[in-house]
C-alpha positions as CSV (number, residue, x, y, z in Angstrom):
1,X,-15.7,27.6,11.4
2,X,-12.5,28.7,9.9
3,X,-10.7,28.3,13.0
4,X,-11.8,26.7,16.3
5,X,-13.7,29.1,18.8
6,X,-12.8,29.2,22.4
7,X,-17.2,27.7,22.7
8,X,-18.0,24.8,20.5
9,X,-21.6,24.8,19.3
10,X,-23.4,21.6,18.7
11,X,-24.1,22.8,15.2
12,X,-20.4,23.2,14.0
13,X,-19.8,19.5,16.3
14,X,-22.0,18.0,14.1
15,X,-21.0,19.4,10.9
16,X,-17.3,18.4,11.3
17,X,-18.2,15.1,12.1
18,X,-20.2,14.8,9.3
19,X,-17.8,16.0,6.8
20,X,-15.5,13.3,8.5
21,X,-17.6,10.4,8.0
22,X,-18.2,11.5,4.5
23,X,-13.9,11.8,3.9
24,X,-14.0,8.1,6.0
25,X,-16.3,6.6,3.4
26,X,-15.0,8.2,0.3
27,X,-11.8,7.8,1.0
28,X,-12.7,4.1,2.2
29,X,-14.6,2.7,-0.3
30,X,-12.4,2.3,-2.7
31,X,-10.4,0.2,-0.3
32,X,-13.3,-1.7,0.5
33,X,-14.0,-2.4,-3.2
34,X,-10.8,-3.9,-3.7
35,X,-10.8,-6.1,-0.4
36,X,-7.7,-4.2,1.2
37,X,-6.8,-5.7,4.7
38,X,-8.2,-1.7,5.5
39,X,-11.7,-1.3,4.1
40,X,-14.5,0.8,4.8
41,X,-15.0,0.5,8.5
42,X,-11.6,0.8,9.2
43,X,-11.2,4.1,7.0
44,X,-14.1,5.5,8.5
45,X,-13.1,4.7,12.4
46,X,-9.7,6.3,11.5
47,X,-11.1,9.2,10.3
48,X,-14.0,9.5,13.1
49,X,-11.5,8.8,15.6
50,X,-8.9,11.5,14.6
51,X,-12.3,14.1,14.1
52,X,-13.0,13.6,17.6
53,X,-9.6,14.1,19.3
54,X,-9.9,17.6,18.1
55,X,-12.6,18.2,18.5
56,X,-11.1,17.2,21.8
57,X,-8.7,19.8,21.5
58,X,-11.2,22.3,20.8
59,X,-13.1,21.8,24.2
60,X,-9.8,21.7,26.3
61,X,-8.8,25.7,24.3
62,X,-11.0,27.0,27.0
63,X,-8.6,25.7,29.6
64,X,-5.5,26.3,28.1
65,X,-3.0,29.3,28.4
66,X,-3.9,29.9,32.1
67,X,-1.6,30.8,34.9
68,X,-0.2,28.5,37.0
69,X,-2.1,30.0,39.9
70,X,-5.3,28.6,38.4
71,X,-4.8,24.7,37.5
72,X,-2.1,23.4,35.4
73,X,-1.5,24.4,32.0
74,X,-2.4,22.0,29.2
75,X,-0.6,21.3,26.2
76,X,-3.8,20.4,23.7
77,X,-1.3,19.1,20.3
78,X,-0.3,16.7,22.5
79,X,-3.3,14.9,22.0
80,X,-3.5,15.0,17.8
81,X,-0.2,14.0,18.0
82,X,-0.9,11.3,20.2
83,X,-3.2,9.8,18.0
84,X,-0.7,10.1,14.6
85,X,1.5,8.3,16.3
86,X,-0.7,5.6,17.2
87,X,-2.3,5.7,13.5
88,X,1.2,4.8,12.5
89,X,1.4,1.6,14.5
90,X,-2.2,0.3,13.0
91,X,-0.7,1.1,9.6
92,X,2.4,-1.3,10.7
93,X,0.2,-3.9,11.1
94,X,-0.9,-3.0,7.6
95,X,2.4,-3.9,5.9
96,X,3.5,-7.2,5.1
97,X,6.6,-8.8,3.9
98,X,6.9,-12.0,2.7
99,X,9.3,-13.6,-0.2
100,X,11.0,-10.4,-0.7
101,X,7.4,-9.0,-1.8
102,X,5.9,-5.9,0.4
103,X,2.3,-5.3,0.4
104,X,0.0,-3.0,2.6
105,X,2.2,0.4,2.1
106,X,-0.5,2.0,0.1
107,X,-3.4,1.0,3.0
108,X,-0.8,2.0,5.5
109,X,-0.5,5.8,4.1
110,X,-4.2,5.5,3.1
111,X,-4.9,5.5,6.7
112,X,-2.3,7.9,7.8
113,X,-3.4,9.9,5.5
114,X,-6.9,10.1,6.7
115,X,-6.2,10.7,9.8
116,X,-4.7,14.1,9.0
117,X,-8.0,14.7,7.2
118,X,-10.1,14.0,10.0
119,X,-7.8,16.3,12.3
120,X,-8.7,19.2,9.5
121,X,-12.4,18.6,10.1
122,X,-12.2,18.6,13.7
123,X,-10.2,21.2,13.8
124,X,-12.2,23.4,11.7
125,X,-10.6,23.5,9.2
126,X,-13.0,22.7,6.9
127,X,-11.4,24.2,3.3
128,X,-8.4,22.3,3.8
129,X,-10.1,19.2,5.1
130,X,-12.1,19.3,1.5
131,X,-8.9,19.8,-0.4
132,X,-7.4,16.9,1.2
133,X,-9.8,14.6,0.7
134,X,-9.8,15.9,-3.2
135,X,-6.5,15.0,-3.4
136,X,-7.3,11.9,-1.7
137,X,-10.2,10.6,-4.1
138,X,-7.7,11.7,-7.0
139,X,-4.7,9.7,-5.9
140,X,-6.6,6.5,-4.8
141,X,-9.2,6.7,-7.7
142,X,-7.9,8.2,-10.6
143,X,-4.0,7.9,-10.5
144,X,-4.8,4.0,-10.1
145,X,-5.9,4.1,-13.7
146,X,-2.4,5.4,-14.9
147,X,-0.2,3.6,-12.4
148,X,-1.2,0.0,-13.9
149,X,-0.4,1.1,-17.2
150,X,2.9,2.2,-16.0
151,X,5.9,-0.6,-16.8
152,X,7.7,-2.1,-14.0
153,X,10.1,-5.0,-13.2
154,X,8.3,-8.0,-13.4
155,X,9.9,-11.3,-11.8
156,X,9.1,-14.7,-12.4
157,X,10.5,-18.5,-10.9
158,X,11.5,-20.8,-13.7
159,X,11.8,-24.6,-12.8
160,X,13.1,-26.8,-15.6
161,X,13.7,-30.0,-16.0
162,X,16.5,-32.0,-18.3
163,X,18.4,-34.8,-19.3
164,X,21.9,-34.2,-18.8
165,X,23.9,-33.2,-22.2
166,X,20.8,-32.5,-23.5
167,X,20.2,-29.4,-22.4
168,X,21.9,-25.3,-23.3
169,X,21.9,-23.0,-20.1
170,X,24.0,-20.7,-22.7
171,X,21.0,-21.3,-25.1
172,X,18.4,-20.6,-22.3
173,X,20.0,-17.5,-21.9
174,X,20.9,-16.1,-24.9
175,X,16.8,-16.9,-25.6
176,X,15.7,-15.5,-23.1
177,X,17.7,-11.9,-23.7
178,X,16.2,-11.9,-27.0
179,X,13.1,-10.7,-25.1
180,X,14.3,-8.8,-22.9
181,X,14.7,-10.6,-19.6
182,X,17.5,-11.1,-17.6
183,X,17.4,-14.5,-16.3
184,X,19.7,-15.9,-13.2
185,X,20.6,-19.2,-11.6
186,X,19.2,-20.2,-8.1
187,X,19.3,-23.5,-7.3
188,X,19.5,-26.7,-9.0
189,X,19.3,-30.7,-8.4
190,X,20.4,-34.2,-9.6
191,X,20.5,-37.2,-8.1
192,X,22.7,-40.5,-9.6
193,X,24.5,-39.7,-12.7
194,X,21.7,-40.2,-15.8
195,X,19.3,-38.9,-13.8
196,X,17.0,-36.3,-14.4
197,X,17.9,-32.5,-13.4
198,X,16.5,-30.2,-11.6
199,X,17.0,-26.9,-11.7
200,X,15.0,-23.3,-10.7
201,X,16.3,-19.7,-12.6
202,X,15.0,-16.2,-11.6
203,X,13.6,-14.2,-14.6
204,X,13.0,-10.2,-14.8
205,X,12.0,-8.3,-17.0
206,X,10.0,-4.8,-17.7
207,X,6.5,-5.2,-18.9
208,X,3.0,-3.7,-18.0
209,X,2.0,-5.0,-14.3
210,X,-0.3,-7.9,-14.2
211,X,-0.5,-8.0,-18.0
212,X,-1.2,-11.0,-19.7
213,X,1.7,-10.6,-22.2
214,X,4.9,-12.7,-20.6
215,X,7.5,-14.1,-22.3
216,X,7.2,-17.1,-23.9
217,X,9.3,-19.3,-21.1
218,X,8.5,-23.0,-21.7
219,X,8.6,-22.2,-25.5
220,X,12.5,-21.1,-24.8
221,X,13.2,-24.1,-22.3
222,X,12.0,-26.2,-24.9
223,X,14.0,-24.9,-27.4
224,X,17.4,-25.2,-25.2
225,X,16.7,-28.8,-24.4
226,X,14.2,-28.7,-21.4
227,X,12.0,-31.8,-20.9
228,X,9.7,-30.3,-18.3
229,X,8.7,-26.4,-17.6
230,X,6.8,-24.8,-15.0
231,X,6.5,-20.8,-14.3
232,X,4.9,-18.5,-11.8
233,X,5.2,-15.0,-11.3
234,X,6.6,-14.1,-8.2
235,X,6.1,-10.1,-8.8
């Protein structure tokens, strides 16, 4: 089952497609578990799907290589490749942009990557189908645990309110580098002179993703002259 024999017997059909729904569901669950828009079902139709193309393949090596005399010749990798490419439009829908934020690139490759997988199996290539999905339980698993704890820019929108003269943008800043964040203007608001401004500032900084330790930003509005504060974390 190294390779894949000119007559495919039921027994190695059904063991590749079992080894594929078992990568499908591995691979899938932990998707699943965190309610990616590509859970289980998808996973394991990806995988199933790719599995059978070659298997595909592997009917239609009886048939290829013959003269021209006979019938036409068939190309058979046109058919895995057929289906990568249309795994790549599935994980396309998978992506999403919005606010300068991109999510879905990890469920995208998840199920690109499972597709090679399930070509393995069908193929016969059992070894290297095992290895893959190895790899796969390691990196989706395992290498989650570490990448959390890994710091990254973190970006925040700051909306502050003040009376005018009352209030230190040079103060606001020079707080806010203090602990490490670099903080930028991007729009602001008033109305009649006396009246109450508005204004909205960009903050980055580097910290530990989705940790509860940010910086202290109504504490350092207040302290530059800010009447009202409000915060939310953007990224």
């Amino acid at each position: 089952m190294g390779l894949m024999p000119l007559t495919l017997e039921w027994r190695d059909v059904g063991i590749r497609i079992l080894l594929a729904a078992i990568a499908g569901i591995l691979i899938g669950f932990d998707r699943g578990e965190s309610g990616k828009v590509a859970g289980l079902r998808t996973t394991l139709l990806v995988c199933l799907a790719a599995c059978l193309s070659m298997l595909e393949v592997n009917a239609l090596l009886a048939q290829s290589g013959k003269t021209p005399e006979s019938f036409v010749q068939l190309d058979v990798m046109r058919l895995p490749l057929g289906i990568l490419s249309g795994v790549g439009f599935i994980g396309a829908g998978a992506i999403l942009r919005k606010d300068g934020l991109v999510k879905g690139v990890t469920t995208a490759a998840t199920l690109w990557f499972v597709t090679v997988v399930g070509l393995c199996f069908g193929g016969g290539q059992l070894g290297l189908g095992v290895a893959g999905v190895v790899l796969g339980i390691i990196v989706l698993w395992f290498m989650k645990a570490i990448e959390v704890r890994i710091p990254r820019e973190n970006q925040a929108e700051l909306k502050i309110t003040y009376e005018p003269g009352r209030f230190s943008k040079e103060s606001l800043m020079e707080s806010m580098r203090a602990r490490g964040c670099r903080l930028s203007a991007i729009a602001g608001t008033s109305g009649q002179p006396g009246d109450r401004v508005q204004e909205r500032y960009e903050v980055r900084w580097y910290g530990v993703p989705k940790s509860r330790d940010v910086p202290p930003f109504v504490e350092c509005a207040t302290k530059a002259g800010a009447e009202h504060t409000e915060w939310s974390i953007t990224r």
